[in-house]
N, CA, C and O of each residue as an XYZ file, in Angstrom:
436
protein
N     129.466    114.848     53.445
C     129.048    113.717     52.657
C     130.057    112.575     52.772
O     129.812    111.409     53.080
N     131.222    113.115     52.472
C     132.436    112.071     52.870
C     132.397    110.887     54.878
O     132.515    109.729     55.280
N     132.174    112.166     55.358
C     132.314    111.832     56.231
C     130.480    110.205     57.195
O     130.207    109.528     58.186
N     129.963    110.610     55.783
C     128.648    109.836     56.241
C     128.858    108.712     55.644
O     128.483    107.731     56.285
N     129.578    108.411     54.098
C     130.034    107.284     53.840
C     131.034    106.371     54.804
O     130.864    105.254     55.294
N     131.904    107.098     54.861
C     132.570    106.652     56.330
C     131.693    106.203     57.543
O     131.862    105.005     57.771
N     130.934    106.720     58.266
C     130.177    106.368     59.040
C     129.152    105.043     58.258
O     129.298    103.863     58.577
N     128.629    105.281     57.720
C     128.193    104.160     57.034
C     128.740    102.818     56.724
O     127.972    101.865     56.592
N     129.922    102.699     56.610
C     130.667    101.785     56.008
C     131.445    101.123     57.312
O     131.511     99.943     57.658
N     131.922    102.128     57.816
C     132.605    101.647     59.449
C     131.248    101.160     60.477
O     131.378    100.043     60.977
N     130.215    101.780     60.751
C     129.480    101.239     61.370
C     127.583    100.110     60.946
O     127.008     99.056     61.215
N     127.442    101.378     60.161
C     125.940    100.586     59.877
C     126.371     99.329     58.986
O     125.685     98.359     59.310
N     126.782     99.194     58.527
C     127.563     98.180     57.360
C     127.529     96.483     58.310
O     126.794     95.496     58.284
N     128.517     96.812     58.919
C     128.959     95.537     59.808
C     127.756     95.311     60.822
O     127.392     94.147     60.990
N     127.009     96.488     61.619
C     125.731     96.271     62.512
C     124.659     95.315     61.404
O     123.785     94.617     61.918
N     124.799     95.352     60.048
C     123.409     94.988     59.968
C     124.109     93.597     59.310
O     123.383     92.603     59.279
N     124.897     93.528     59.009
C     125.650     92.047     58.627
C     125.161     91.130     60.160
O     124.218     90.391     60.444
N     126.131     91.550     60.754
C     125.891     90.710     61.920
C     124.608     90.477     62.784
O     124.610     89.518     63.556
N     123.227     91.505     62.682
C     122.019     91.568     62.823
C     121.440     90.487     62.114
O     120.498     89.856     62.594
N     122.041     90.170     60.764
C     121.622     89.540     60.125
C     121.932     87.851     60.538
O     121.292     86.819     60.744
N     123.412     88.352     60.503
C     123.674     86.581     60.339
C     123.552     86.257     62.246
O     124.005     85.479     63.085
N     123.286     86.597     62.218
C     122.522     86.563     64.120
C     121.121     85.989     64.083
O     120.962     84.938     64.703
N     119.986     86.559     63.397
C     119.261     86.306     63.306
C     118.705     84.926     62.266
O     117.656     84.302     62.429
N     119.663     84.708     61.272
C     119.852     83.392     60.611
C     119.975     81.949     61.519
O     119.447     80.845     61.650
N     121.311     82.989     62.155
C     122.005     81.652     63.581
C     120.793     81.041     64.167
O     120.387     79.904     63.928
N     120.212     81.980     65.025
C     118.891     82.151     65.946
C     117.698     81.390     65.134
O     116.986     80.638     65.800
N     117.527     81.483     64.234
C     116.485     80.859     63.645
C     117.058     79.282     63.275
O     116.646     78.546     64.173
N     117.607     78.746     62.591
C     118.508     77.217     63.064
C     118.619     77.341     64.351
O     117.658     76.655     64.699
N     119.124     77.741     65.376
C     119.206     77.207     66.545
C     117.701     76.956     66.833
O     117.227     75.831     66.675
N     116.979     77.964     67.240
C     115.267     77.642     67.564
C     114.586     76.123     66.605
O     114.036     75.440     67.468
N     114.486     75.620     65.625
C     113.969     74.906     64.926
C     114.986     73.644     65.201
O     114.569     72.487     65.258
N     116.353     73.996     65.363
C     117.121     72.297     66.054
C     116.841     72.443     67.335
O     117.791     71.867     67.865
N     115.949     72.958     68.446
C     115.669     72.657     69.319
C     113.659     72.298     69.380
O     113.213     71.378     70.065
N     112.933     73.039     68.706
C     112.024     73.228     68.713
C     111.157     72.772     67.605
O     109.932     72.682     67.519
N     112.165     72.497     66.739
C     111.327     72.587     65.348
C     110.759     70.583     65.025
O     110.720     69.831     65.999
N     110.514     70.226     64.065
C     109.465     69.514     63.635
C     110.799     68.025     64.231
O     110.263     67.172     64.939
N     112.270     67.813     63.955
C     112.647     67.060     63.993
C     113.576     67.625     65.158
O     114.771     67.346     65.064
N     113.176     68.357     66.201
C     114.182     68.994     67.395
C     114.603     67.756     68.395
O     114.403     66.541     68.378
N     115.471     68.914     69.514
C     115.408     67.772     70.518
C     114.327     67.739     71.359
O     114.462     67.157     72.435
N     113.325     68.227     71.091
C     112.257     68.406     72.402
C     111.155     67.458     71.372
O     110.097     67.251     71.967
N     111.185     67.030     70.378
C     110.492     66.819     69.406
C     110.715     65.050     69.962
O     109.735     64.318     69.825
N     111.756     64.571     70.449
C     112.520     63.713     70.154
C     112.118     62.742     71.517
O     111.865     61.540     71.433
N     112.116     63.690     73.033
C     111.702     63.290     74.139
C     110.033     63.117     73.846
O     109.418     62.254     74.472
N     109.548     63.721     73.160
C     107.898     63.782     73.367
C     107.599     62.966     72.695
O     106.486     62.516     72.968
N     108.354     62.265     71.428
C     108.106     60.712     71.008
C     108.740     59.804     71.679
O     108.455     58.684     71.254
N     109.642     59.789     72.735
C     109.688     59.074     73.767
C     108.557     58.613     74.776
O     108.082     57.561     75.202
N     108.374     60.077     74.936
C     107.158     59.752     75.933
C     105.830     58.831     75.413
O     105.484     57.783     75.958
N     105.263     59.351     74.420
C     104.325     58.729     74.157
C     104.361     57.326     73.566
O     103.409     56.560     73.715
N     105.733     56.909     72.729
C     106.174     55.350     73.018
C     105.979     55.034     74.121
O     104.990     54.339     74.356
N     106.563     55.302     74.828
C     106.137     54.785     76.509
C     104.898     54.400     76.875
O     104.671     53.278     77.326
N     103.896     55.414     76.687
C     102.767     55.551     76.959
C     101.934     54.765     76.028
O     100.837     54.448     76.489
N     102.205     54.359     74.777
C     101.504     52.920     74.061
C     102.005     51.847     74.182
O     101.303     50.851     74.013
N     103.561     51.708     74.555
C     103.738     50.233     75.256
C     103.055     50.173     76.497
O     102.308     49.223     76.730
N     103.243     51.160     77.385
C     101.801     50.403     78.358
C     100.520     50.519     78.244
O      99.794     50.043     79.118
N      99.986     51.189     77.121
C      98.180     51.329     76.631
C      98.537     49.517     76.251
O      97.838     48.737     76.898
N      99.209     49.096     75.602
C      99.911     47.417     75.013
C      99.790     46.935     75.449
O      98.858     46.180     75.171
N     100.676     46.667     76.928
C     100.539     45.712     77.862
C      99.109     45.611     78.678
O      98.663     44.506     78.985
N      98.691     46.350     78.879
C      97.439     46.369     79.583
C      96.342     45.584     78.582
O      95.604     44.691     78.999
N      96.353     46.024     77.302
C      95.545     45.293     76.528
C      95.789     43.755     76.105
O      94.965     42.975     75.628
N      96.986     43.560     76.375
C      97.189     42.451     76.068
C      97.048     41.546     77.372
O      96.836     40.348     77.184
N      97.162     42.084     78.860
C      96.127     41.258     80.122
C      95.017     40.959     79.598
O      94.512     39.866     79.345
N      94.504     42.487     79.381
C      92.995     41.737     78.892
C      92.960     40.966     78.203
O      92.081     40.131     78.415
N      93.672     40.798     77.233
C      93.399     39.444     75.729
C      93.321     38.248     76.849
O      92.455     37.373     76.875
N      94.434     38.400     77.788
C      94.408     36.838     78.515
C      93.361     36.570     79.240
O      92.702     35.530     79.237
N      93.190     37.637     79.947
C      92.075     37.449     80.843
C      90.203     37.124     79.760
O      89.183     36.629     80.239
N      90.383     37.563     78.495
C      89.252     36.838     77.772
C      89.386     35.766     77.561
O      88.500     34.928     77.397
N      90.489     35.630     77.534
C      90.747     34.287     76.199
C      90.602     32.645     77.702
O      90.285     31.459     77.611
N      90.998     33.463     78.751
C      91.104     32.437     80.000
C      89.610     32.210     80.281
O      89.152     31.118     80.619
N      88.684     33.648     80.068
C      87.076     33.109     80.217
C      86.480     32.561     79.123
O      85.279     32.295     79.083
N      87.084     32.416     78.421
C      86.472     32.022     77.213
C      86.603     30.293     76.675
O      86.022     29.582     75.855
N      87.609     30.149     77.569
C      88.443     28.795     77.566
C      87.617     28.417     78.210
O      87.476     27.232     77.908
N      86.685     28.779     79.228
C      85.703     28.044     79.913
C      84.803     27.334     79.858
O      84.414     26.250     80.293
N      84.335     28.608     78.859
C      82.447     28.038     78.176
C      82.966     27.535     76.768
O      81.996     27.375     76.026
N      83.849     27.310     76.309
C      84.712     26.668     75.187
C      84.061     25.181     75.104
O      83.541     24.633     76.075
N      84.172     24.548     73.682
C      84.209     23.030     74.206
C      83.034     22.453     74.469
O      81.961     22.870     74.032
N      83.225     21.137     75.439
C      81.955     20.115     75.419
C      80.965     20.427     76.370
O      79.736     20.435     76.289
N      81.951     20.749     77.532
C      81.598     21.354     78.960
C      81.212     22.841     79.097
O      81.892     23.636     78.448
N      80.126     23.357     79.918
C      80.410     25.193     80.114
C      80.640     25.216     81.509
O      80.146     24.249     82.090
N      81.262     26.056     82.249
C      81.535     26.184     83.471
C      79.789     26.808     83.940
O      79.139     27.627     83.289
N      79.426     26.231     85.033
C      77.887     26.826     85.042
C      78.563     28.233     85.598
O      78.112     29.263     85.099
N      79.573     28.356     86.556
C      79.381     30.083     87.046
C      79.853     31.087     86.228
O      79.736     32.274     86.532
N      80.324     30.741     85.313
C      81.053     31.784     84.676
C      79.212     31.641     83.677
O      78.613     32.716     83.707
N      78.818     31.049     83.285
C      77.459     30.818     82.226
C      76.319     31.346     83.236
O      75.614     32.201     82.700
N      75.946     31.030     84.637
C      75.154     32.043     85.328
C      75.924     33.009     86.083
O      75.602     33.075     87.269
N      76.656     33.610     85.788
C      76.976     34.979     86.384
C      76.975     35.933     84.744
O      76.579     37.096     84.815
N      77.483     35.313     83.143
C      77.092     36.471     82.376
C      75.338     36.113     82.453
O      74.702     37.149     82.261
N      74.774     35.346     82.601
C      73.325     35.130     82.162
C      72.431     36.268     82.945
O      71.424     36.749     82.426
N      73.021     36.743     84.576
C      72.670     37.283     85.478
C      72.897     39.147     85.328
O      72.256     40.158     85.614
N      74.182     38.805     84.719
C      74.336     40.179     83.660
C      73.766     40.449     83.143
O      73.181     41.503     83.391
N      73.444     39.615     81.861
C      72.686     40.407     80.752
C      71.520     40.469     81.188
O      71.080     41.289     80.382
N      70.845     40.280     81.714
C      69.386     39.707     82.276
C      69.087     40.695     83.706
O      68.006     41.283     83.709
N      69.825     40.854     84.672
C      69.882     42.106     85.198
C      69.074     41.298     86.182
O      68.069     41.726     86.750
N      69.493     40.326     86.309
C      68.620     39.569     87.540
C      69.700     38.873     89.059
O      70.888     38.556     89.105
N      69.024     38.866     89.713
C      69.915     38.092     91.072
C      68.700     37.090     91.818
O      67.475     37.028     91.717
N      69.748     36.345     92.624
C      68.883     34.838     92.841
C      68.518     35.579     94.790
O      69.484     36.227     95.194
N      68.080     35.548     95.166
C      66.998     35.245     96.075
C      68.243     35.588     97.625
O      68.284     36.577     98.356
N      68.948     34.547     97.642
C      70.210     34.412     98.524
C      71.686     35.370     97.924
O      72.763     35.392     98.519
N      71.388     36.091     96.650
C      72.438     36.910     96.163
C      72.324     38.358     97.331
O      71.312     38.750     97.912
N      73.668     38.904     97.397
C      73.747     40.510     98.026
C      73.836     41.147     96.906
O      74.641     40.877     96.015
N      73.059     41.981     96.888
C      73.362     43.131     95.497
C      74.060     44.228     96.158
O      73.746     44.445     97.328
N      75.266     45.214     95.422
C      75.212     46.617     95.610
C      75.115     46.878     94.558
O      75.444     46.068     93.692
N      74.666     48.010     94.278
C      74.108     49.142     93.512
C      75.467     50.163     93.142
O      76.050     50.813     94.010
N      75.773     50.168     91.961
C      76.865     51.167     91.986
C      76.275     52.742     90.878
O      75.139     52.797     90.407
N      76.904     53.397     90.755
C      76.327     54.157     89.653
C      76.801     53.787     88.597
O      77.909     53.258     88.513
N      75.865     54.059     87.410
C      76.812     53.599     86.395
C      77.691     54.000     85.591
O      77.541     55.114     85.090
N      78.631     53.346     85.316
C      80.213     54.235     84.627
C      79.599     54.396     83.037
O      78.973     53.677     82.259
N      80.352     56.247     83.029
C      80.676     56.124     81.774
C      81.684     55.524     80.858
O      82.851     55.272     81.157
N      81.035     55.296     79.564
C      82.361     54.650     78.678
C      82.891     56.027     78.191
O      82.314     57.032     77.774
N      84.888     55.547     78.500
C      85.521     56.874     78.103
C      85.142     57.199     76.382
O      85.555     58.225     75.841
C-alpha cells in the first residue's frame, strides 16, 4: 500500500499535471493560430480586402463609363448613335446594311 502511494505521487501525479497543462498550452496555441481573431484569421481578411478593393475599382470604371454615356444623351443635344444603337437594343432590330452576329445569351451571375 505504501509502496502504491509512492508510485502514485512520484509518477501518476506529475504525468497528469503536465497532460494537463499541455493540453491547456495546446488549446491557446490552436485558437491564436486558428481561432476567431488568429493569424490565419488575419491573412483571410487580407485577402478578401483585396478582393473588394478590386470588386471597387472595377465598379467604379463602370460609374465612368455610364456617367461618360450618359453625358451624351444629357442636355439640349442627343448623340444620334449612342440614341440609335440603345433604340436598336431595346427593340431588337438592325438596319438593312447592319452585320449581325448572333451570340448565345449570357447568364446574369
Amino acid at each position: 500500500m505504501h509502496r502504491l502511494r509512492v508510485l502514485v505521487r512520484a509518477l501518476v501525479l506529475p504525468l497528469c499535471l503536465y497532460t494537463v497543462a499541455g493540453v491547456t498550452a495546446a488549446y491557446f496555441v490552436w485558437h491564436g493560430v486558428n481561432g476567431q481573431r488568429g493569424l490565419k484569421t488575419g491573412e483571410e481578411y487580407e485577402q478578401k480586402l483585396e478582393q473588394l478593393r478590386l470588386e471597387r475599382n472595377i465598379l467604379k470604371l463602370q460609374r465612368m463609363l455610364w456617367e461618360s454615356r450618359l453625358a451624351l444623351i444629357k442636355g439640349q443635344t442627343v448623340d444620334a448613335d449612342i440614341l440609335d444603337e440603345e433604340v436598336r437594343k431595346r427593340l431588337g432590330r438592325a438596319h438593312k446594311n447592319d452585320v449581325v452576329i448572333f451570340l448565345p445569351p449570357s447568364n446574369p451571375p
